[in-house]
C-alpha positions in Angstrom: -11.2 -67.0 -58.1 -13.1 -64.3 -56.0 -11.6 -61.8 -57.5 -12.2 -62.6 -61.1 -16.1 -63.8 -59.8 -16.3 -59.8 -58.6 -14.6 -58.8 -61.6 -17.0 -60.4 -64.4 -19.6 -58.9 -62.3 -18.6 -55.1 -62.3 -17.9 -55.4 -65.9 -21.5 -56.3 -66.6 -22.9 -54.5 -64.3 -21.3 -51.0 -66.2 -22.4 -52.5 -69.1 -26.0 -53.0 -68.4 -25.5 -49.5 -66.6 -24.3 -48.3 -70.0 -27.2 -49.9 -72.2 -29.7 -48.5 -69.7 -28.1 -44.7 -70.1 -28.4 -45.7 -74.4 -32.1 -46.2 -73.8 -32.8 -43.5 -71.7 -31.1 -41.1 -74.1 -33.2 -42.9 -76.6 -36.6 -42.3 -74.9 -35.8 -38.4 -74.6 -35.1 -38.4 -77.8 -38.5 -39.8 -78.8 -40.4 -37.4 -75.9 -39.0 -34.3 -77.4 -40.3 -35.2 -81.1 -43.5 -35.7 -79.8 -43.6 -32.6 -77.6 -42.4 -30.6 -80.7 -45.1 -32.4 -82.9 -47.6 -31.1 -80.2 -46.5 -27.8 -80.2 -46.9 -27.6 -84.1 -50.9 -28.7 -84.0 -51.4 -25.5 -81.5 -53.6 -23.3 -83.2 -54.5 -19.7 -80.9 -57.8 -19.7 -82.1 -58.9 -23.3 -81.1 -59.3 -23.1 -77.4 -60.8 -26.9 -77.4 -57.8 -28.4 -78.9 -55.3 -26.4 -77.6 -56.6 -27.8 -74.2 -56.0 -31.4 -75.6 -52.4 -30.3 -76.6 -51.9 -29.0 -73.5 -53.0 -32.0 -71.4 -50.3 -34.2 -73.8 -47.8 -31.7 -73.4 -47.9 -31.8 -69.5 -47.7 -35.4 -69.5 -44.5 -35.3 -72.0 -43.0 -33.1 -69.8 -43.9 -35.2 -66.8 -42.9 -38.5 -68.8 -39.0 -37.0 -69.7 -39.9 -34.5 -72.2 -37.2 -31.2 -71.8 -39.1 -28.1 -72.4 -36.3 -26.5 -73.6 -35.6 -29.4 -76.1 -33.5 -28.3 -79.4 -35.2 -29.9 -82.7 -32.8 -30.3 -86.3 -33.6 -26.4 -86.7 -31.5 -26.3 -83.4 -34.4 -23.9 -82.0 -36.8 -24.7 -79.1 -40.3 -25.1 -78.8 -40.9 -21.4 -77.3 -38.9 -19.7 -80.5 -41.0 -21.8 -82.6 -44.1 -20.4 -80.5 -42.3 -17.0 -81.1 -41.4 -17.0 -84.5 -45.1 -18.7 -85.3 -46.5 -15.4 -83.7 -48.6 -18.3 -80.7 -49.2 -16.1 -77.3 -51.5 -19.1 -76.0 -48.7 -21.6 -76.0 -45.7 -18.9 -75.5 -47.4 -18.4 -72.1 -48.1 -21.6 -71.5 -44.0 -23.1 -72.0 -43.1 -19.8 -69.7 -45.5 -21.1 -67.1 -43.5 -24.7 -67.8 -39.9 -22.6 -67.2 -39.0 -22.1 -70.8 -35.8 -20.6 -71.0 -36.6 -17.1 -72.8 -32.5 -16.6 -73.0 -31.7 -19.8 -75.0 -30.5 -18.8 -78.4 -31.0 -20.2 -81.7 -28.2 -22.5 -82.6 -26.4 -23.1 -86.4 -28.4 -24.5 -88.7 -29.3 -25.0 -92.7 -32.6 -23.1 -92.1 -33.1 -19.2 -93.3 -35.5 -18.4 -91.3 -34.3 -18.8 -87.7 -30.9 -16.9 -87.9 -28.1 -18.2 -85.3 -27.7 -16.5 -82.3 -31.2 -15.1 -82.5 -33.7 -15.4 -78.8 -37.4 -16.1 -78.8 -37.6 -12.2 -78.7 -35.8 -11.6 -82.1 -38.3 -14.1 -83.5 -41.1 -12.2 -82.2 -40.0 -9.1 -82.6 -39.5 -9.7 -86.6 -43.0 -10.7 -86.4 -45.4 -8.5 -88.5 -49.4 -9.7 -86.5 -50.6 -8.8 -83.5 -50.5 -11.7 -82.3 -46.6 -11.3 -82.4 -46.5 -8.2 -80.5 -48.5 -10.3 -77.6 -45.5 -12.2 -77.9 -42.7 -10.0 -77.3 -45.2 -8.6 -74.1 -45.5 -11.8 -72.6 -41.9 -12.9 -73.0 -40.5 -9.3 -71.3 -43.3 -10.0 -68.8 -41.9 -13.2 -68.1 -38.3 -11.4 -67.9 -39.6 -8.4 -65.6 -41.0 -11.1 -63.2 -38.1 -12.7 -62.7 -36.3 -9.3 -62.5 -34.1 -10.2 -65.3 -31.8 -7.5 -66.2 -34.3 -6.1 -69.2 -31.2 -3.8 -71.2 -29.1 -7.3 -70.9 -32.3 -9.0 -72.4 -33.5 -6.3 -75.2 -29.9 -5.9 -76.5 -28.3 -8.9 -76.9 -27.0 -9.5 -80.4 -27.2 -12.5 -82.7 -24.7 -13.5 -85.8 -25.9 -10.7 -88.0 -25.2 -8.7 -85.5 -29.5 -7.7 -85.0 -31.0 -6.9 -81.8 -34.8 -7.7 -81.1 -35.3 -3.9 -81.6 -33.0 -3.9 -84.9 -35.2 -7.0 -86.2 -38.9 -5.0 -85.1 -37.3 -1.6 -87.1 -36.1 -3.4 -90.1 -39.8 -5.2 -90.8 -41.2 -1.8 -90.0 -43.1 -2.8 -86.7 -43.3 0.6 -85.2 -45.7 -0.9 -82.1 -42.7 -3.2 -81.7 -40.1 -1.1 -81.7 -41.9 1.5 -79.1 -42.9 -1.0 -76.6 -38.9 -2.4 -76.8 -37.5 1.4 -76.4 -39.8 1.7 -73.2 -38.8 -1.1 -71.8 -35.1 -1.3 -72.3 -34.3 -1.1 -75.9 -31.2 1.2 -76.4 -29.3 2.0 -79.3 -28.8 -0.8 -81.1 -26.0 -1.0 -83.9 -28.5 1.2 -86.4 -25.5 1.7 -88.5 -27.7 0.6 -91.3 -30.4 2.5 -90.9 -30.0 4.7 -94.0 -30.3 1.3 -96.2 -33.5 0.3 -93.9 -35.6 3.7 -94.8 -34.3 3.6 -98.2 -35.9 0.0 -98.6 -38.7 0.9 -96.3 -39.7 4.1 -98.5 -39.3 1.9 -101.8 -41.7 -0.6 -100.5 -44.2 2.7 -99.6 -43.8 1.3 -95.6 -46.5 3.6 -93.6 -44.9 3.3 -90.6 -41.4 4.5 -91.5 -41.8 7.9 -89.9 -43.6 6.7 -87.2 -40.4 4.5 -86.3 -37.9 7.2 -87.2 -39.7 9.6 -84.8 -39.8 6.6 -82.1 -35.9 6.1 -82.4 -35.2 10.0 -82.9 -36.7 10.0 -79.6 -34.9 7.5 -77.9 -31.7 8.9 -79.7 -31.1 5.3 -81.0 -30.2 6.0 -84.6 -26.6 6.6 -85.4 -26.5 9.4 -87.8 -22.5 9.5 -87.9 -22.0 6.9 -89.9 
């Protein structure tokens, strides 16, 4: 009689155990939509609200929220910060331990290719404001003594480095600061078709990047 007594008891006892781990599963869930929402009403040129956001997004964070929460894009709040071209609250998930490595997972969405880091999104980034970006984010990386080549080359499923992405949207700013700091040659076996479309479009800054990866012999002629 005992035994079944101690028996009936374990059972429920895993199954509240189980119901409890359904809810707090549920509750994350719920925190990282709402730290994602937050992120999106960041605005870099509204100091007043940004400090409001940033009050909610430290208690989100406190309450459960994971900073380095995926959303249905399968991208994370700091490539969103990235891509968005958002130093303010790029710096500000760094400060919270953003992962500046995660990559982007599959998805149904052109814009944030697979594969791609919070760098390749910045990097394709054609403002100012995305440049501060891609300082900030190999900042963050020389802090921690990352390995910066390791972090500047890595690849996504087209095959694009951060520096390939600044050189194909002719960011020749970009593409300097990347070669300085690690940038090497980077798979520019497509370069020919890059110029050609850059020179049809009437880019400015085509020669000023062909000089900058002349330099840093990272074009592939032999090809």
């Amino acid at each position: 009689m005992n035994i079944i007594v101690v028996t009936v008891l374990l059972c429920t006892f895993v199954s509240l155990k189980g119901m409890n781990s359904e809810l707090d599963k549920e509750t994350q869930s719920k925190l990282n939509t709402q730290l994602f929402d937050a992120t999106k009403n960041w605005r870099e040129d509204d100091a007043n609200e940004n400090e409001d956001l940033e009050k909610r997004i430290k208690k989100l964070l406190k309450s459960g929220a994971q900073v380095d929460a995926y959303n249905d894009d399968n991208v994370t709040p700091l490539m969103l910060a990235a891509f968005d071209g958002i130093p303010t609250l790029a710096e500000f998930l760094l400060k919270k331990n953003a992962n500046y490595t995660l990559e982007a997972g599959d998805n149904t969405s052109f814009q944030y290719t697979a594969g791609s880091t919070a760098l390749h999104f910045a990097a394709a980034g054609e403002t100012k404001n995305h440049y501060e970006v891609v300082k900030s984010l190999c900042s963050k990386a020389q802090t921690d003594e990352y390995d910066m080549t390791q972090f500047i080359n890595v690849f996504n499923s087209l095959s694009e480095s951060p520096l390939t992405c600044a050189a194909q949207c002719a960011n020749s700013k970009t593409v300097k600061y990347l070669l300085e700091n690690g940038g090497g040659p980077a798979a520019y076996i497509d370069w020919v078709k890059w110029c050609t479309m850059l020179q049809i479009a009437q880019d400015p800054h085509v020669a000023e990047i062909a000089q900058h990866l002349i330099k840093a012999q990272a074009i592939n002629f032999k090809v």
